[in-house]
N, C-alpha and C positions, 0 to 999 in steps of 0.2 A: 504494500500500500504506500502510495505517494502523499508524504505531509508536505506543508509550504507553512511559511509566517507571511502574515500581510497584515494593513492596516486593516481596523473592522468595518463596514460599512454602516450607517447612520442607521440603517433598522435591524441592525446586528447589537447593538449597544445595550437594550436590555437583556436579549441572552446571556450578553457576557457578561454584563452585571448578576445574573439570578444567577449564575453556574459559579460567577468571582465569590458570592456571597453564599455558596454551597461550598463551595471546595476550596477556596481561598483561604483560611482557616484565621476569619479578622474578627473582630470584636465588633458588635453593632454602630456602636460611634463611628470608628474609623470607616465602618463602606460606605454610612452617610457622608461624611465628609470626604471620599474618592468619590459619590456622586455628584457631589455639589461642584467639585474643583475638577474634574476629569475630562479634559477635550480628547475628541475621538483622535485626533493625531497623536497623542502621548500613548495611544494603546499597541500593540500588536498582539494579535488570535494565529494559533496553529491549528491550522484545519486540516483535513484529509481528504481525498476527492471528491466529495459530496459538499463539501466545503461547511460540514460538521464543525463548529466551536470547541476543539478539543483542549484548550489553554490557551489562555491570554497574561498580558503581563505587561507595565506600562513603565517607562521611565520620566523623570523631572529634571530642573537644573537647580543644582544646590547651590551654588555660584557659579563663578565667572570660569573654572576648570574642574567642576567635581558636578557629578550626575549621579540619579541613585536609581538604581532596578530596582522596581517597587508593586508588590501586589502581582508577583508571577502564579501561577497554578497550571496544574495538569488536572486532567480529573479522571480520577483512582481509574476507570478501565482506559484509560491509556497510559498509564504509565510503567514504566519499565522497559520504553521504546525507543529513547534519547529524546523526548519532544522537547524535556527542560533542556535539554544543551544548546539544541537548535534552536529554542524561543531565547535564552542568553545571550548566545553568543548574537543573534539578531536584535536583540536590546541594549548589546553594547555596542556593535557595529553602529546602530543608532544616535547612542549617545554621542560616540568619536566623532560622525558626519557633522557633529550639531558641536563641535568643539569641547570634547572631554578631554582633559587629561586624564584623569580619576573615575575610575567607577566603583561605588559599592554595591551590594545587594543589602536593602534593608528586608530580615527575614525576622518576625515573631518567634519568639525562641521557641516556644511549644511546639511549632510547626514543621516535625520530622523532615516529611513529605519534603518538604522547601527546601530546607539545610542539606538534605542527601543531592538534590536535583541541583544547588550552588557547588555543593562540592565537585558532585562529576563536572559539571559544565567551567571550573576551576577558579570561581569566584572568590 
């Protein structure tokens, strides 16, 4: 099966918020507030030929050379298939385009799932 990253498109945006807010592993505060402040260009969705929403993840500008990958997910039946390294390394490719020197991954410590998918992708 053929995965791709791309931006999401404008009626794709509550998907990926109701699957971010299932399998994102965020606190209710926080997805409010990635609603409020979220433009659909900070996002990128990994989908699969069907162009299914299999994970999404967005990046920010923390200053003037540090960006932060924030609010990635897979969701549990796709993962174990590299999609976190692919959505990574395409949200840090992002970042760099948009003038990063620095990137981090900011990851909820609870959130296994996150920290195994930053580790492989070499965050």
């Amino acid at each position: 099966m053929r995965y791709r990253v791309r931006n999401p498109k404008k009626s794709e945006m509550q998907e990926l918020f109701t699957k971010f807010r299932k399998y994102g592993d965020v606190p209710p505060d926080e997805y409010r507030k990635v609603r409020r402040t979220s433009k659909r260009k900070q996002w990128l969705v990994v989908v699969d030929s069907d162009n299914t929403i299999l994970g999404g993840g967005r990046t920010y500008k923390k200053d003037w050379y540090e960006w932060v990958v924030k609010n990635a997910f897979v969701i549990p039946s796709a993962r174990g298939k590299g999609l976190a390294n692919i959505l990574y390394a395409k949200l840090t490719d992002k970042a760099e385009a948009e003038g990063a020197y620095v990137a981090e991954a900011d990851i909820t410590s609870t959130n296994i799932p996150s920290k195994m998918g930053a580790v492989y992708a070499g965050m």
